[in-house]
C-alpha positions as CSV (number, residue, x, y, z in Angstrom):
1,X,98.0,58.7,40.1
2,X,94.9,57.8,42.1
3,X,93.4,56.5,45.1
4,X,93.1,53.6,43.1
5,X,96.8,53.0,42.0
6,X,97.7,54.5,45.1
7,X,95.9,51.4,47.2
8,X,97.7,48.9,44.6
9,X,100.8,50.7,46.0
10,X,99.9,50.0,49.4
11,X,101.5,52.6,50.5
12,X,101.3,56.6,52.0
13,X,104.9,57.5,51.3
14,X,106.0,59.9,53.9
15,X,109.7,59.3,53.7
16,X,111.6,62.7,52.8
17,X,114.4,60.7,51.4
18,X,111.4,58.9,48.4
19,X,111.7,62.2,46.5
20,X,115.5,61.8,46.2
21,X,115.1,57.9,45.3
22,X,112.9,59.4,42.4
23,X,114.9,62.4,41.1
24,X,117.7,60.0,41.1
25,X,116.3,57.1,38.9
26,X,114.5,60.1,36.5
27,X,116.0,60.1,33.5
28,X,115.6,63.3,31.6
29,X,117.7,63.3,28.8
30,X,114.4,63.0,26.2
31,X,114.7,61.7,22.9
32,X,116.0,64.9,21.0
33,X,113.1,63.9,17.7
34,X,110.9,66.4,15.9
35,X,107.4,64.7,15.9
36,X,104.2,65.1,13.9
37,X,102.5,61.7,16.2
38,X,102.2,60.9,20.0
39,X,100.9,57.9,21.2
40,X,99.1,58.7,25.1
41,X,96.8,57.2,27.2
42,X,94.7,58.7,28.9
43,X,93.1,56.8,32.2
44,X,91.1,57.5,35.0
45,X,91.7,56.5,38.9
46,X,90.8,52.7,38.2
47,X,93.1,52.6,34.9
48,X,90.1,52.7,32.7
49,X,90.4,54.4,29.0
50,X,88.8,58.0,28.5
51,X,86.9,57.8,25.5
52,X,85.5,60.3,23.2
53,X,88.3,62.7,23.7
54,X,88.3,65.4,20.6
55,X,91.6,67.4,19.5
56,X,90.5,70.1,21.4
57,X,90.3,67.9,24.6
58,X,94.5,67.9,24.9
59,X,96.7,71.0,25.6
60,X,100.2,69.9,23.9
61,X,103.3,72.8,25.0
62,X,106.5,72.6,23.2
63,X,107.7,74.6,26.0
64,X,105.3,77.5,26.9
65,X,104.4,77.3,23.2
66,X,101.0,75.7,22.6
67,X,101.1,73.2,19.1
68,X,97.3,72.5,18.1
69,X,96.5,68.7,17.7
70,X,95.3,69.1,14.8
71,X,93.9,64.7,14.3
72,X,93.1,62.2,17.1
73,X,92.5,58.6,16.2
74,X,91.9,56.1,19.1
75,X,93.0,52.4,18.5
76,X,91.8,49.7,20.7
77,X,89.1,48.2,22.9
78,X,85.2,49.2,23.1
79,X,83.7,52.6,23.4
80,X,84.8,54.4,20.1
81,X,82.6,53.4,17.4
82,X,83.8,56.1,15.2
83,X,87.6,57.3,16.1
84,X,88.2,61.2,15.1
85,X,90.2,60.9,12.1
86,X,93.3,62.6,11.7
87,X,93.4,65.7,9.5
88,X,95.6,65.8,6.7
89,X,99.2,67.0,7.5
90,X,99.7,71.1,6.2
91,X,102.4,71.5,4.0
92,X,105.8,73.2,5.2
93,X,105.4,77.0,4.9
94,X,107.6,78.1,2.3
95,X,111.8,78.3,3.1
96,X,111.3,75.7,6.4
97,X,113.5,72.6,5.1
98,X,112.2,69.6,5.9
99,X,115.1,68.0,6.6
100,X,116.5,66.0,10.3
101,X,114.8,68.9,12.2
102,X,110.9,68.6,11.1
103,X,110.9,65.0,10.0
104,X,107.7,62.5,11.1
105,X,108.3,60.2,14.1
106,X,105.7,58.3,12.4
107,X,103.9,55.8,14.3
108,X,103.9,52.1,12.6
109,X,100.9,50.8,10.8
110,X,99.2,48.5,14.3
111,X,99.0,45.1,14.1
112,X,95.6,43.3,14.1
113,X,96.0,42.5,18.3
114,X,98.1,44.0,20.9
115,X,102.0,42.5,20.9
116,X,102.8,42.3,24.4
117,X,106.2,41.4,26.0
118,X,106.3,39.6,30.0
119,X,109.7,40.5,31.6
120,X,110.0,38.0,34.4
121,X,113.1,39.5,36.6
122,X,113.9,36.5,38.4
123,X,115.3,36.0,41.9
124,X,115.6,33.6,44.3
125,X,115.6,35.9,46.9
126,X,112.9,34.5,49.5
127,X,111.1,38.3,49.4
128,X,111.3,38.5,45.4
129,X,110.1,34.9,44.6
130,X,107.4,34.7,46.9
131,X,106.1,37.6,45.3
132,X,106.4,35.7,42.0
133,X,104.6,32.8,43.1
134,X,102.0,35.2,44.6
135,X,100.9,37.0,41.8
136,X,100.6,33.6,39.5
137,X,96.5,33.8,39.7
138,X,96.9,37.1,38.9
139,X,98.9,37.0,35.8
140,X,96.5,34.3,34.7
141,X,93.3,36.6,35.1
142,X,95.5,39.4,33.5
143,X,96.1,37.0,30.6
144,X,92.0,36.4,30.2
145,X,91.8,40.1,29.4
146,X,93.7,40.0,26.2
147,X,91.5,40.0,22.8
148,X,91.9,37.0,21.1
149,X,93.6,39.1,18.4
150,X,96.3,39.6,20.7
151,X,99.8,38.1,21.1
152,X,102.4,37.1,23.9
153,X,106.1,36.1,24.2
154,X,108.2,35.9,27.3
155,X,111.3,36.6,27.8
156,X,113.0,36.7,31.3
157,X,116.6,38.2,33.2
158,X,119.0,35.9,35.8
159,X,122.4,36.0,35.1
160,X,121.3,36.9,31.3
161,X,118.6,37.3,29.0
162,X,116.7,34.5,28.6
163,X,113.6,33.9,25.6
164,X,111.3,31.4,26.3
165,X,108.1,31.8,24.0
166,X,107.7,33.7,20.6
167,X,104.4,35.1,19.9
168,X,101.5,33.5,20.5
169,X,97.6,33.3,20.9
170,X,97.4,30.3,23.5
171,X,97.6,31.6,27.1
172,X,97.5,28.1,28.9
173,X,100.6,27.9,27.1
174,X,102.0,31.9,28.2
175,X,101.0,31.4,31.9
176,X,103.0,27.8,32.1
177,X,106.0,29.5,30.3
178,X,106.1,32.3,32.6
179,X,106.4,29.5,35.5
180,X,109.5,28.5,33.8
181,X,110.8,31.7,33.0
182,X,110.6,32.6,37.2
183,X,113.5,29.9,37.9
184,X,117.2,29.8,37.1
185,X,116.7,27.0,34.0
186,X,117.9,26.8,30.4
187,X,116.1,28.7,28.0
188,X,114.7,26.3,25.1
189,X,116.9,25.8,21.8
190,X,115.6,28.3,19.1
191,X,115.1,25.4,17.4
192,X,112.7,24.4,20.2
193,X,110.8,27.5,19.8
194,X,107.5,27.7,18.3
195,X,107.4,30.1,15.2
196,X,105.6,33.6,16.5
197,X,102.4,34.1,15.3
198,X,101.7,36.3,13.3
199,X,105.0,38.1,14.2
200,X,108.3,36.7,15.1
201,X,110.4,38.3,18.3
202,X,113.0,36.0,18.0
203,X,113.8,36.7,14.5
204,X,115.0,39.7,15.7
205,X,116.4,38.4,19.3
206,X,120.2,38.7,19.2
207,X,120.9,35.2,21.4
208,X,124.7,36.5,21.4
209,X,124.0,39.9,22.8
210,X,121.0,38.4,25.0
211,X,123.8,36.2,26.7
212,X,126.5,39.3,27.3
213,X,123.5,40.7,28.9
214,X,125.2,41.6,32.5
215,X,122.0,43.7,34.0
216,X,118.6,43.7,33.6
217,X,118.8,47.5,32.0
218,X,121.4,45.7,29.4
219,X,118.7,43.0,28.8
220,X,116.2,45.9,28.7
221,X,118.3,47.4,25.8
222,X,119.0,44.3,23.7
223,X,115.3,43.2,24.2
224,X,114.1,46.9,23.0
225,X,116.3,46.4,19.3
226,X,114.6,43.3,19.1
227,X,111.2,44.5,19.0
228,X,112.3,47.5,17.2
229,X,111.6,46.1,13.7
230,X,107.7,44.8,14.5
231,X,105.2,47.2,13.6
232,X,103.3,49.3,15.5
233,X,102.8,50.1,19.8
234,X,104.2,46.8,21.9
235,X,103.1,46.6,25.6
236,X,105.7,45.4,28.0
237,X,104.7,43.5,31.3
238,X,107.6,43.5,33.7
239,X,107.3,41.8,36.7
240,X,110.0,42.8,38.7
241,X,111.7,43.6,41.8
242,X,114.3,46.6,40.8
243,X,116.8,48.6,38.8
244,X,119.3,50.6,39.7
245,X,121.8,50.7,42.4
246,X,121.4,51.8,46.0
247,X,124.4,52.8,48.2
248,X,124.4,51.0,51.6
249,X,125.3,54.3,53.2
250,X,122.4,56.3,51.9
251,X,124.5,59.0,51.4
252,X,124.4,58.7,47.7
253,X,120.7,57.0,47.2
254,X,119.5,55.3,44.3
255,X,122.0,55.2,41.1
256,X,121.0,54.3,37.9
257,X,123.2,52.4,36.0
258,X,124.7,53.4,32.8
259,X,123.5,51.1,31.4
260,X,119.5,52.9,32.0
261,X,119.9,55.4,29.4
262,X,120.4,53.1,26.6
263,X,117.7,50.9,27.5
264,X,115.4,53.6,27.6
265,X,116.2,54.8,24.2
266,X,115.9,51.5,22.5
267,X,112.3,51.2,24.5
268,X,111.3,54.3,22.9
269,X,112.5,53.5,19.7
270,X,111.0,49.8,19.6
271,X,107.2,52.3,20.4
272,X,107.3,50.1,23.9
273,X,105.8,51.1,27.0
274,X,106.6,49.2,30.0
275,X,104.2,48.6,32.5
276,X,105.8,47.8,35.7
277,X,104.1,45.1,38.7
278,X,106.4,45.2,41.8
279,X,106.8,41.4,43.2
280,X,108.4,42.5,45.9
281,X,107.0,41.3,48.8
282,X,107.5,45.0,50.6
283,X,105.1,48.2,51.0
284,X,108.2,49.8,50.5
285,X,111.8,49.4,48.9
286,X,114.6,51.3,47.6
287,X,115.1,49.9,44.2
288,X,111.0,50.6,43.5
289,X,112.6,54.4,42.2
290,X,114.4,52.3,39.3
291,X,111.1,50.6,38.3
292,X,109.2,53.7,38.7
293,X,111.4,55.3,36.4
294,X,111.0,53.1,33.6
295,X,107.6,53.2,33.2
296,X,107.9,56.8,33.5
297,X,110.1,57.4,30.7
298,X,108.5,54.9,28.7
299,X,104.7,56.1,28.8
300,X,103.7,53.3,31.1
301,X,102.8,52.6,34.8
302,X,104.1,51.6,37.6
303,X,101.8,49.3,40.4
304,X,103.0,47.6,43.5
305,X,101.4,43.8,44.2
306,X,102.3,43.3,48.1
307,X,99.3,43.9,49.5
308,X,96.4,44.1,46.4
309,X,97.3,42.2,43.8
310,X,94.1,41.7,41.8
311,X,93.7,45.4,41.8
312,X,97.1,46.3,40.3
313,X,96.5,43.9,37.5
314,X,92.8,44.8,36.8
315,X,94.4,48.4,36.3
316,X,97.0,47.3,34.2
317,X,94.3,45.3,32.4
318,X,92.4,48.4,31.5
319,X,94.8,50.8,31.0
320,X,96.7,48.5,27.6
321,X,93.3,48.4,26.0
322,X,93.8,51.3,23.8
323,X,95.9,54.5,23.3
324,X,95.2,57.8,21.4
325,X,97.8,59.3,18.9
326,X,97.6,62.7,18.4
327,X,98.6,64.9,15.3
328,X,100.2,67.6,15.9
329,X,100.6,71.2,13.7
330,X,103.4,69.7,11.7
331,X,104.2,73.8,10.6
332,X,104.8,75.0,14.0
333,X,107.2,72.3,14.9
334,X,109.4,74.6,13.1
335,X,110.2,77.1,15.8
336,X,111.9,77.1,19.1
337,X,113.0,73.5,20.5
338,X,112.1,72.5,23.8
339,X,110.2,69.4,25.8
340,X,107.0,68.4,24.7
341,X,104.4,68.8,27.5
342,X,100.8,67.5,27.3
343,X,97.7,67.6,29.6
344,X,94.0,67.5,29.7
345,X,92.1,70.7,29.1
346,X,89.3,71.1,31.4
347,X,88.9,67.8,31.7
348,X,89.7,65.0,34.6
349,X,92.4,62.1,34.0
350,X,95.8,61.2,33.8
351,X,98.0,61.2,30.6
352,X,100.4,58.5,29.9
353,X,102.9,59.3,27.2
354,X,107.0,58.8,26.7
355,X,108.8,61.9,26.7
356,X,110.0,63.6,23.6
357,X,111.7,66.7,23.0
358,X,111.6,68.9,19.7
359,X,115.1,69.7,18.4
């Protein structure tokens, strides 16, 4: 993305065989939604917001057809004292039904504070571990960004999925749970749970389903249903070492499971974006395609914390501060279908957004 993320990588990947790792863990099969909304965010090389972007500022392609944004609102952090408001939505031209084919893909209402998810993948694996234990200063700085407003649960993946805080405003509290959640213990009683504030996760958290949860793309999915029903854009922090499959041969590379595509879709549905920090203590691995993937298709990004991990999570700091969501020509959704393609016009910076198609 940058010279930036790309030091955070730690790596200059030279390999002919990366590019295969990648188009293997891509998955393309888009969420097949008309859409009026897009959530995006748009950084620069350190993961800082663009501010002040107008309508005009985005070039959105349903195909090679061009859809004028026709609103942008920014919600979040510092800079925008007065957001460009959306416009008001143009009626249907007359004989277009608006029926399953042009319906809204409305975003939710947002919450007073970010929600934000941690994944902890844990493994006790000494080069997955150590990474763990590495980036706990980190994670603690990371947690002194958040507003006040804001609010954090953690779950975590080992032989299932595990919930180990709801909601909640006190980081002291988050950065001691995520200590527990990086070892293979018992997850506390719901009863044991503090109730989330404002919101709860684990009214929602299926304990049955989270315990038949054989992968972490299954505890992926089952985690995405449960945030579902919240309101509004959810942030999800995985600290992680991999998905997918890789064949000890290399003939085959990296496999995604099929479990992946699920999980995606129930990401996208829940409005979460996962933002991916690599424990791994590596400048390079084969199951890094998996995690790259994820955040791809879910509008987030992916960092590596071998060899700089301060940076990586100052970037991540930045980039959840705020997202755009643009309105689109809801008219002209009405023609040919095709993949939704948006970029920056004339303008420098990198657009983070989950892919959607229009049917």
């Amino acid at each position: 993305m940058s010279s930036a993320v790309g030091a955070a990588r730690a790596q200059d990947r030279q390999d002919p065989k990366d590019q295969e790792k990648k188009d293997a863990a891509s998955f393309t099969d888009e969420i097949d939604v008309a859409i009026v909304s897009v959530v995006v965010r748009v950084v620069d090389s350190w993961g800082r917001p663009i501010l002040g972007l107008k309508p005009q500022d985005f070039r959105v392609k349903v195909g090679k057809r061009e859809i004028p944004v026709t609103g942008l609102d920014w919600i979040g952090e510092s800079g925008s004292d007065a957001p460009v408001q959306a416009a008001t939505l143009p009626a249907l031209p007359p004989g277009v039904p608006d029926d399953g084919v042009i319906e809204a893909l409305t975003t939710p209402p947002p919450s007073p504070g970010k929600l934000v998810v941690f994944f902890v993948q844990a493994d006790l694996t000494p080069t997955r571990i150590s990474g763990q234990l590495r980036l706990r200063p980190f994670t603690r700085e990371l947690l002194a960004t958040l507003n006040p407003q804001d609010r954090v649960a953690v779950v975590s993946y080992d032989s299932h999925l595990k919930l180990w805080q709801d909601f909640t405003a006190d980081r002291a509290a988050t950065h001691a749970t995520l200590d527990q959640a990086m070892l293979f213990g018992d997850e506390p009683a719901r009863s044991d749970l503090a109730a989330g504030d404002p919101v709860s996760l684990a009214d929602h958290f299926d304990r049955a389903d989270a315990f038949a949860a054989a992968s972490p793309e299954r505890a992926l999915e089952v985690l995405g249903k449960a945030m579902k029903p919240l309101h509004g854009e959810k942030t999800m922090i995985f600290l992680g070492w991999g998905l997918g499959r890789f064949s000890p041969s290399g003939i085959s590379g990296v496999q995604m499971t099929p479990a992946y595509k699920p999980a995606v879709r129930a990401l996208r549905a829940a409005h979460a974006s996962v933002f991916v920090l690599d424990v791994t203590s590596a400048d390079s691995h084969s199951l890094e395609a998996g995690l790259e993937g994820i955040a791809e298709d879910t509008g987030g990004m992916y960092l590596q914390t071998f060899r700089l991990p301060a940076l990586a999570t100052g970037v991540l700091a930045k980039a959840i501060s705020g997202y755009y969501v643009l309105t689109l020509d809801r008219p002209q959704l009405a023609g040919e279908p095709g993949k939704v393609s948006i970029e920056l016009r004339e303008k420098s910076g990198t657009v983070l957004a989950r892919p959607v198609r229009i049917r």
